[in-house]
C-alpha positions in Angstrom: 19.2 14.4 35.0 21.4 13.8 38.3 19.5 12.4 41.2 20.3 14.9 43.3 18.9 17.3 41.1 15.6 15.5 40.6 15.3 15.4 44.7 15.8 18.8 44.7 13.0 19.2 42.5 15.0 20.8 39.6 13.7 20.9 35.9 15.0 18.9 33.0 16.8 20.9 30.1 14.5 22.4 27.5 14.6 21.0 24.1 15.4 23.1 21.0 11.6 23.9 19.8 10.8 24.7 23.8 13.5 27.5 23.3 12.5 28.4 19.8 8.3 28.7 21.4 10.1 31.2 24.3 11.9 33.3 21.8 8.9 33.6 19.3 7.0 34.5 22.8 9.7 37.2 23.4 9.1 40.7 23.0 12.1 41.0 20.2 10.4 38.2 17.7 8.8 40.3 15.0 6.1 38.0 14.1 5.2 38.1 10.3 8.8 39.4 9.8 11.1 37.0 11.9 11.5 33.4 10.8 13.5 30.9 13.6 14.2 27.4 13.2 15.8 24.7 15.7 18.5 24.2 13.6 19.9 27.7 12.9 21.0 27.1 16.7 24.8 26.8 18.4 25.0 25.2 22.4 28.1 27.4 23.1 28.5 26.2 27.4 27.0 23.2 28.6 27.2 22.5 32.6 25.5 19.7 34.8 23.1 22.9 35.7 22.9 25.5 32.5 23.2 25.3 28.8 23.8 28.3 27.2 22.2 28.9 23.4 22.5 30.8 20.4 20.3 31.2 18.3 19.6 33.0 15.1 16.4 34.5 13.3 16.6 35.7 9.6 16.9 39.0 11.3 17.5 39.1 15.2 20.6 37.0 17.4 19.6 35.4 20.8 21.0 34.3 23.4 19.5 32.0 25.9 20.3 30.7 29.0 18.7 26.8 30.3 19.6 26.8 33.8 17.6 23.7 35.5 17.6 25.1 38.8 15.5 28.1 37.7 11.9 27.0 36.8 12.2 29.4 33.7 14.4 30.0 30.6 16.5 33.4 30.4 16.6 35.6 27.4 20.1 37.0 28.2 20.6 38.8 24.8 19.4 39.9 21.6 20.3 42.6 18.8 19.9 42.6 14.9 22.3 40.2 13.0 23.8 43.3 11.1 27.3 43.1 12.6 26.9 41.1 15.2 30.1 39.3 14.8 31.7 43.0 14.4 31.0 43.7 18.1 32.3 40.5 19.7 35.6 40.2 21.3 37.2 36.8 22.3 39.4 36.2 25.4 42.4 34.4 25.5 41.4 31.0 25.8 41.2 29.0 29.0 41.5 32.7 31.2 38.2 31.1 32.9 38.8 28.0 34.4 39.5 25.0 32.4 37.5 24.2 29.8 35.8 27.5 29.9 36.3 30.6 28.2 34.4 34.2 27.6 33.4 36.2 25.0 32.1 39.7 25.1 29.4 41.6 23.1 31.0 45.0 22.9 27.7 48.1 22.8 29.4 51.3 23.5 31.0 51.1 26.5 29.3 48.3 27.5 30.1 44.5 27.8 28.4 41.4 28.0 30.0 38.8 29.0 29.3 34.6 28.0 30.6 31.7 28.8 31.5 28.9 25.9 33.4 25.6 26.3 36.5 25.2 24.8 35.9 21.6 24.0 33.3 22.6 21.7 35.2 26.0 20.2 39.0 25.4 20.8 39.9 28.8 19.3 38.3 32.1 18.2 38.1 31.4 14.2 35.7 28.3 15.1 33.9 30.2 17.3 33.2 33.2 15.5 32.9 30.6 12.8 30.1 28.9 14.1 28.5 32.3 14.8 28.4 33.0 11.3 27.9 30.4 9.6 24.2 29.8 12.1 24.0 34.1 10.9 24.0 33.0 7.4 22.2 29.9 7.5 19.1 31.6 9.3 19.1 34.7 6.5 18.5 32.0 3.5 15.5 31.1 4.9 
């Protein structure tokens, strides 16, 4: 953690099973049902002050944001893994800022918008990639 941050009395990041414990807390988790491990998990932005997760159950996406200078996690998003990828769409790359890019979760005529980092998904096929594959992974379970 930065100095500063500590000073400031910020948080450190929460580890993997501390976000997997929040989701199963959630009012989505269908306990009984639902079955969420660590590693069907994707970091998609990292900052000095937020992380921003995915994570996938054998039925439900979620989408978490870590942001240090809140005392508690966010759960920013989560839907059924049944076309989930279907509803994405992916920006041009780098439209954001270097580094950073957006995709949106697409629910009528709604939009949701998340950051990722570039460095981590360089184009859309490893993104959505990723997505899946953590889908897929969390279903064999």
């Amino acid at each position: 953690m930065i100095l500063l941050y500590s000073i400031l009395g910020f948080r450190d990041f929460n580890k993997r099973n501390e976000i997997v414990e929040k989701i199963i807390h959630s009012k989505y988790f269908q306990n009984g049902k639902e079955e969420l491990k660590e590693d069907n998990s994707l970091k998609l932005f990292e900052s000095k002050e937020q992380n921003l997760w995915f994570f996938s159950s054998n039925l439900r996406i979620y989408i978490v944001l870590d942001d240090v200078t809140y005392e508690k996690l966010f759960l920013q998003y989560s839907a059924p893994t049944d076309n989930f990828i279907k509803s994405i769409k992916i920006d041009l790359p780098g439209i954001h800022g270097k580094g950073v890019n957006k995709f949106f979760i697409v629910k009528g005529e709604d939009e949701l918008g998340f950051y990722y980092s570039l460095n981590k998904y360089p184009t859309r096929e490893e993104l959505t990639n990723g997505l899946n594959c953590i889908i897929e992974q969390a279903k064999l379970h």
